[in-house]
C-alpha positions as CSV (number, residue, x, y, z in Angstrom):
1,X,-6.5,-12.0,-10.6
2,X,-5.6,-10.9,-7.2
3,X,-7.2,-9.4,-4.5
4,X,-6.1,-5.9,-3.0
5,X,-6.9,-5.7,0.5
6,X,-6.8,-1.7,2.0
7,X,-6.1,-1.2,5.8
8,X,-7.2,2.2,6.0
9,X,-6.5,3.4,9.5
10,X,-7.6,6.6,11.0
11,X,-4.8,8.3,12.2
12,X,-4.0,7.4,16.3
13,X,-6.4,4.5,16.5
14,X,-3.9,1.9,16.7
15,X,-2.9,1.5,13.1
16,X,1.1,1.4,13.7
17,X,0.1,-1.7,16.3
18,X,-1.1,-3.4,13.3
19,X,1.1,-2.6,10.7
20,X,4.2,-3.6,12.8
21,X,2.3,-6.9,13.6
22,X,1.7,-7.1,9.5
23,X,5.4,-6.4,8.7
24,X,7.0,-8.7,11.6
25,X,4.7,-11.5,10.7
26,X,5.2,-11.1,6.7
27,X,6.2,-14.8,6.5
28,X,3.0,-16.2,8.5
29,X,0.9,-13.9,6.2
30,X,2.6,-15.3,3.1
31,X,1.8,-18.7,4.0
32,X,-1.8,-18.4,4.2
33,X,-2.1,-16.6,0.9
34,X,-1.5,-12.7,1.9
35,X,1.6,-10.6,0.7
36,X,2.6,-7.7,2.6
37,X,5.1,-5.8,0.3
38,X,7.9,-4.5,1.2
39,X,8.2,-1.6,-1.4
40,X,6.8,1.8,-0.9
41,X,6.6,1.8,3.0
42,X,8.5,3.9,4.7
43,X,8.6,1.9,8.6
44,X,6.3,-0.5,8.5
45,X,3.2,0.6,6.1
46,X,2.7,1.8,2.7
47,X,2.8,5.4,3.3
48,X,5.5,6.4,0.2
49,X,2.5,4.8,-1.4
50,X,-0.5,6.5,-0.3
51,X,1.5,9.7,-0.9
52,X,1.3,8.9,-4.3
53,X,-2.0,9.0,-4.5
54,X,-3.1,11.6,-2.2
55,X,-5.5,13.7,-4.0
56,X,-3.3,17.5,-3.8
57,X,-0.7,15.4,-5.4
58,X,-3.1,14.1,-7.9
59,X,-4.5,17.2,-9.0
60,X,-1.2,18.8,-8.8
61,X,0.8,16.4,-11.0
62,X,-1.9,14.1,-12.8
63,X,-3.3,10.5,-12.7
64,X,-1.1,9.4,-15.3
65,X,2.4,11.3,-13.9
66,X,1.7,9.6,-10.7
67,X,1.0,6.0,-12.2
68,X,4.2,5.8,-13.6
69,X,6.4,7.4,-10.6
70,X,9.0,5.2,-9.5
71,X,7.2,4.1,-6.3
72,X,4.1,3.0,-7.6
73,X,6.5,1.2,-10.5
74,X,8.5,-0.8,-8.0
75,X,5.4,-2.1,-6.1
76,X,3.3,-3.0,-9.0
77,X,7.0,-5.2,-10.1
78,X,6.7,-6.3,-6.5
79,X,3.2,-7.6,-6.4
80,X,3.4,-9.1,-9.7
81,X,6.1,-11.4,-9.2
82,X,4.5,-12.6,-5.8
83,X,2.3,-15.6,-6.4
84,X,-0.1,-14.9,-3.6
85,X,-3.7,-13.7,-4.8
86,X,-4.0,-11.6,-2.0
87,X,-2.4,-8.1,-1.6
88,X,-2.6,-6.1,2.0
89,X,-1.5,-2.7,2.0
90,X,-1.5,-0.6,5.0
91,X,-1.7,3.1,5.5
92,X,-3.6,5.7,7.2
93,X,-2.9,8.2,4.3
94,X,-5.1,6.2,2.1
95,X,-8.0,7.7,3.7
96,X,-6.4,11.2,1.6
97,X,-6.8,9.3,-1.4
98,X,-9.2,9.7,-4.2
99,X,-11.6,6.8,-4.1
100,X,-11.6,6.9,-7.9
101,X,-7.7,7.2,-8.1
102,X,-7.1,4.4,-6.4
């Protein structure tokens, strides 16, 4: 089973530092055990992601619709065929999301 770790940023409190240190050191990260994927980011963090699951688009479109958008498709394909048990994803629109959604 793995392990899904959240950053969940605020908004200009130094989360783009981070998630540029996350993405350029993808390879150290993957050696000890943590994946930083590559799909649904748009820069450096997981934002196409979080946009997913952000509650108006939630409510607007439905749980299920959204589960089996293309973006939310890739990464799960992503994660999978990584053999690290530990998953970090990074974006300060997760703290849009539904608790319970995600």
């Amino acid at each position: 089973m793995k392990t899904i770790i959240l950053h969940i940023g605020r908004h200009k409190s130094g989360t783009t530092s981070l998630q540029k240190s996350f993405w350029g050191n993808r390879d150290v990260l993957q050696k000890n055990g943590i994946y930083y994927p590559s799909s649904s980011r748009r820069e450096c963090a997981h934002h196409l992601f979080s946009e997913e699951l952000h509650q108006d688009n939630v409510l607007e479109q439905g749980l299920e619709k959204i589960i089996k958008s293309d973006v939310i498709n890739y990464l799960m394909e992503e994660i999978q065929k990584n053999n690290s048990d530990t998953i970090l994803l990074s974006s300060e629109g997760f703290q849009n999301c539904n608790s319970k959604d995600m």
